[in-house]
N, C-alpha and C positions, 0 to 999 in steps of 0.2 A: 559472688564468691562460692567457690566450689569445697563443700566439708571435704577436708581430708580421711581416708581411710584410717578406720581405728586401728593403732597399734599399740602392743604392749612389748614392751623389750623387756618386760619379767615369764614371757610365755616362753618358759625355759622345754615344753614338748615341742611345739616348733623350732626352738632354736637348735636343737640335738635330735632331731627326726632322722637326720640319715647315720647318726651313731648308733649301734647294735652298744646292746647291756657292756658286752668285753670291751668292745673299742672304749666307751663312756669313762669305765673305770679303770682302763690305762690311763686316758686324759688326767681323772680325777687325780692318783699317784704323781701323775708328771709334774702336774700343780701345785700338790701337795708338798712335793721336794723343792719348787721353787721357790714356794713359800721359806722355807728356812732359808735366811741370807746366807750366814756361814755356809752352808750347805751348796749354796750357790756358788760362789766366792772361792771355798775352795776344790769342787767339782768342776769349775772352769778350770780352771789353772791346771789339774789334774789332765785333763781332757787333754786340752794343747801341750802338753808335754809328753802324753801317751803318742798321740799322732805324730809331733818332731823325732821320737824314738823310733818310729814303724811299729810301736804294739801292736796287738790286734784286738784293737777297739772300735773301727771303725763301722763292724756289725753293731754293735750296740749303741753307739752315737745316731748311727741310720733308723736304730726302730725305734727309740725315744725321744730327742726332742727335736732330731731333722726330720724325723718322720708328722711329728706337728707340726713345725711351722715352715716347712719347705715341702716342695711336687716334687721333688727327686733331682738326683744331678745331672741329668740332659731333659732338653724337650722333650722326646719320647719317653722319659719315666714318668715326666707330667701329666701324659692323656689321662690315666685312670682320674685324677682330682679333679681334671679338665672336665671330663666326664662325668662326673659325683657333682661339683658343683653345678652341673648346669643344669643336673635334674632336677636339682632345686630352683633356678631360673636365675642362677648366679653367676654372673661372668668370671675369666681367669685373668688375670692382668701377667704375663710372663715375667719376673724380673731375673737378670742374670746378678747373681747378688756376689760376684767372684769381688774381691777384695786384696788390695795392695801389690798388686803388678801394674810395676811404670816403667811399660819401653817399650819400643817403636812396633815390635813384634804384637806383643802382648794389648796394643788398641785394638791393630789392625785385626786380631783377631773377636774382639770384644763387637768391631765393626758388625762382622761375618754372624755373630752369634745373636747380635740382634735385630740382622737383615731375617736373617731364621724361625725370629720370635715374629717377624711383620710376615713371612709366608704362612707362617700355622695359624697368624689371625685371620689371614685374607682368606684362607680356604676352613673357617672353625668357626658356626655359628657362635660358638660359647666363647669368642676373644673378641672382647671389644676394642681394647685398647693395645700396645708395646709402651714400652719405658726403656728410659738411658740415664744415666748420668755422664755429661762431658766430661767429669772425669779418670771415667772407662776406657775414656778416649783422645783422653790427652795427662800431661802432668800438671797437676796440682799448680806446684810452683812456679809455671808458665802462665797461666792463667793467672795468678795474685799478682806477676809481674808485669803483664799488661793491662791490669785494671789500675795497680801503680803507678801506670805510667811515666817505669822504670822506664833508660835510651834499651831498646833491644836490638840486640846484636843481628847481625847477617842471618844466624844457626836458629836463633829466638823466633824471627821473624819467619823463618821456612818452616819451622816445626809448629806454628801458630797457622799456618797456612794448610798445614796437612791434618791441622785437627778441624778447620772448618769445610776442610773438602773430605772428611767422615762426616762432620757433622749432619752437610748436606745429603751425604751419600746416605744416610738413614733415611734423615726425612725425605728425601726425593723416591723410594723406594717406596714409602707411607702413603703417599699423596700417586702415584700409579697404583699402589693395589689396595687404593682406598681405606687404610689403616691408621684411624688415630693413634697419635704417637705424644707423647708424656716425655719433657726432661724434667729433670728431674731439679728441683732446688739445693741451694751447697750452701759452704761457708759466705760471708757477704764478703770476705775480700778476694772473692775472684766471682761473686754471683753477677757484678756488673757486666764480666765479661762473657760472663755466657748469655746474660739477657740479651746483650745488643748479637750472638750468635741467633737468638731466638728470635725476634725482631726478624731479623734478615729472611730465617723459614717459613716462618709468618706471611712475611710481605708476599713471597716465593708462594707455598703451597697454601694455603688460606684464604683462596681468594673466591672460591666457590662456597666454602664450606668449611668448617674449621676442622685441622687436620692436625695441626704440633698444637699442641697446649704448653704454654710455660705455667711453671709450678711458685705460689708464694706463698711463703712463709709467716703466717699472719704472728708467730711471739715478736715479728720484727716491726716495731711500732711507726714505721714507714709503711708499710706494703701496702693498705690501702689505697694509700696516695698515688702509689706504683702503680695498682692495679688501675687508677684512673686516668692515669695517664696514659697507660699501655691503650685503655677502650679509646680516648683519643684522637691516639695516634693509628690505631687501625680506623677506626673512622675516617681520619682524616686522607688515609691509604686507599681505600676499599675494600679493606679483608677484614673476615672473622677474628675474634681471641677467641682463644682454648685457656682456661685457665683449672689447674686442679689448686682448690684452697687446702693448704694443711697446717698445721700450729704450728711445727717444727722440729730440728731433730739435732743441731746443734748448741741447745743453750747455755748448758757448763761451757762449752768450750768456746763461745761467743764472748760470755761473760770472762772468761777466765784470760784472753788472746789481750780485748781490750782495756783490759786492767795491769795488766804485761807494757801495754805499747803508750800507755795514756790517752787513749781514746774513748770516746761516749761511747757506752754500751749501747748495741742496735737494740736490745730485745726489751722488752714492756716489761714496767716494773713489778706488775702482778700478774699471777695467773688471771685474775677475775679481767682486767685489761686486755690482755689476750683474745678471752672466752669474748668479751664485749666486743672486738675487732674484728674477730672471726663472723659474727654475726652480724655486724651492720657492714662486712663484706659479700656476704651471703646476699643482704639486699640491695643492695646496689647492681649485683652482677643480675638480681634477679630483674631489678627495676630497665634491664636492657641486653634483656635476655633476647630479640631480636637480632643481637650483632654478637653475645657471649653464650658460649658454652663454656659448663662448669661442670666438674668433676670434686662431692668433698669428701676428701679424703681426711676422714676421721672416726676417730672410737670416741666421741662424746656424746651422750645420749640426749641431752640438751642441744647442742647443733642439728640432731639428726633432724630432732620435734620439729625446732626453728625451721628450719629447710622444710619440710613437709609441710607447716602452716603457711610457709610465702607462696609456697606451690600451688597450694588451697584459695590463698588472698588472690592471686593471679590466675585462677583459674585452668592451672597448667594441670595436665592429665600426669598421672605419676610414670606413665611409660616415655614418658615426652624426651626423645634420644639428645636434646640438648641438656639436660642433666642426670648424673651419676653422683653415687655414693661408694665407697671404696672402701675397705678395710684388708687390713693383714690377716694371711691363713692363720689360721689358728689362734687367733685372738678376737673376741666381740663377735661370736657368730650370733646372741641373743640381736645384736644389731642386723648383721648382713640378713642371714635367715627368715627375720621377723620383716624386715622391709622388703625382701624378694617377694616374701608371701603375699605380702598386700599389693603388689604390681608394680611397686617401684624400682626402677634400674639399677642394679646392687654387682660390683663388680670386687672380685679379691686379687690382691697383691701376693702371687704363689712365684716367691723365690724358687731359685735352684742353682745348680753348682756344686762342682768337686765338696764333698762331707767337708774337707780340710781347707777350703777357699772360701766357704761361709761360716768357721767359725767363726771370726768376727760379730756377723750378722745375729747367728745364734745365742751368743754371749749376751748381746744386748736387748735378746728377746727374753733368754731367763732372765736380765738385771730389773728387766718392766716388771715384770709379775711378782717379783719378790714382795712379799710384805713389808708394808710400812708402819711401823711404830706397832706391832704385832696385829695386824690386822690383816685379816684374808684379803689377796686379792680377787678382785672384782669375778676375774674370770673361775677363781675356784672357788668362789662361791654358787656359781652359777652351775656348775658340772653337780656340786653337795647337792643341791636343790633338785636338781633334777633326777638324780640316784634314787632321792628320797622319794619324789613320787612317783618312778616306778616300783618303788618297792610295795605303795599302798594298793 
């Protein structure tokens, strides 16, 4: 067994080494304001009612909190972070994070934008990965209708067809310029139908080397099961699985759909249930890490440990390109930062898109940080900390 490199995710000077004193104490402020809910609550509402007006707020939206948690609104405003993070030895994950356009136009261009995200990785040491969600690329409601398996119509069945011939058209792009590519996990009542799309790319490009990773949802107290099945069935194929592990991102609205319809909630009845799934999926994938790559895509400091000690029990080198760690910009750099440092493959999730197409995304980035029961979040404690000791 190979000791894991020491890390401390309280070594808040590495964690903020490429923040200058000014940049530090913007963060601090920005944090600081999300800490107050009200403040949040109704500075949202504010926001998106200033932009449906045409005010001119959109400079100040852009230097405050889309300049935290988003690279800018094209590719090319991206380089500079592209560029920042990698001097820290931090990958960029590109995500087009545009939100709530569904028409035939508006895939097709979603197609183009993330062929674009797979050219600047294949020519950009610092881009490991691309990401999708199918549906970017399709609607919603066609997809829950064929996992349904509602009768679909003539129209159903051609527009089902032209989101698996994007689908492909991503990944077959991925797999020529050797670009791992990430979709992304959705609600469960149309994730069946994008897993057997995922299956399919799978079978297709993963046959050398894993290239599509499908994404699971470990608050869903099946997906390990899934995920065993999935190794399998590539086994049983002769391709690789790509898999990024994440907790999740729909659980109110899981919780809330099947209580709506009378159906068993998918998601685990405790966090600690979760946290427990998460990590004895961690081993497993590690326990056969000869046929899986994995990618975890998490801010828990306890998952990070776990994954570095199985790394350690397995004798796996922390550069070893069959596993990554992921985080969102501007959130848990104590995490990303402090694990680049010590040589392990640490990649960030650097949305981008029109100011006005990711509020959505933004909204739900101040709703995380907000204080809970009057207590700092994680992340602005962490900036307090560090303020503090360059002040001694």
């Amino acid at each position: 067994m190979t000791p894991a490199p020491k890390v401390s995710f309280e070594d808040t000077a590495i964690a903020f080494a490429d923040k200058s004193d000014a940049e530090l104490y913007k963060t601090y402020l920005l944090f600081a304001a999300m800490n107050n809910n009200s403040m949040v609550k109704m500075g949202g509402g504010l926001m998106k009612k200033a932009l449906s007006w045409n005010l001119p707020v959109k400079f100040l939206i852009k230097k405050s909190i889309f300049e935290q948690f988003c690279g800018g609104e094209t590719i090319e405003e991206c380089r500079p972070t592209i560029e920042k993070l990698g001097r820290s030895g931090i990958g960029t994950i590109l995500d087009y994070s545009v939100e709530g356009e569904s028409n035939e136009a508006s895939f097709d261009h979603t197609v183009q934008e993330i062929i674009s995200t797979i050219e600047m990785a294949a020519t950009s040491e610092h881009i490991p990965f691309s990401v999708f969600k199918v549906t970017g690329v399709a609607d919603p409601a066609l997809l829950a209708k064929a996992q349904a398996t509602q009768e679909l119509t003539q129209s159903d069945k051609a527009a089902l067809g032209r989101v698996r011939a994007r689908v492909k058209s991503i990944c077959q792009r991925a797999y020529e310029r050797g670009v791992r590519v990430f979709i992304d996990a959705e609600e469960s009542w149309m994730q069946e139908t994008i897993d057997q799309m995922t299956y399919e790319m799978m079978e297709l490009y993963n046959q050398e080397r894993p290239i599509v990773y499908n994404t699971y949802q470990l608050y869903r107290h099946d997906r390990l099961d899934v995920i065993k099945r999935d190794f399998e069935r590539a086994q049983k194929l002769g391709y690789y699985l790509g898999g990024k592990l994440v907790r999740g991102a729909y659980m109110e609205k899981e919780g809330r759909v099947a209580q709506q319809k009378g159906l068993n909630n998918p998601i685990n009845p405790t966090k600690q249930a979760t946290d427990a799934l998460y990590d004895e999926s961690l081993r497993f994938c590690m326990e056969h890490l000869d046929r899986i790559a994995i990618c975890a895509g998490t801010h828990n400091e306890h998952s990070c440990y776990h994954l570095m000690e199985l790394m350690a029990e397995f004798n796996v080198q922390p550069n070893d390109e069959r596993i990554y760690f992921a985080q969102l910009l501007g959130m848990s750099d104590n995490l990303s930062y402090n694990l680049a440092h010590a040589g392990y493959n640490v990649a960030k999730y650097v949305p981008y898109g029109p100011v006005e197409a990711v509020m959505p995304y933004l909204l739900r980035r101040a709703d995380e940080n907000t204080a809970i029961a009057g207590q700092s979040s994680r992340e602005f404690s962490l900036v307090k900390k560090e303020l503090e000791r360059r002040k001694r």
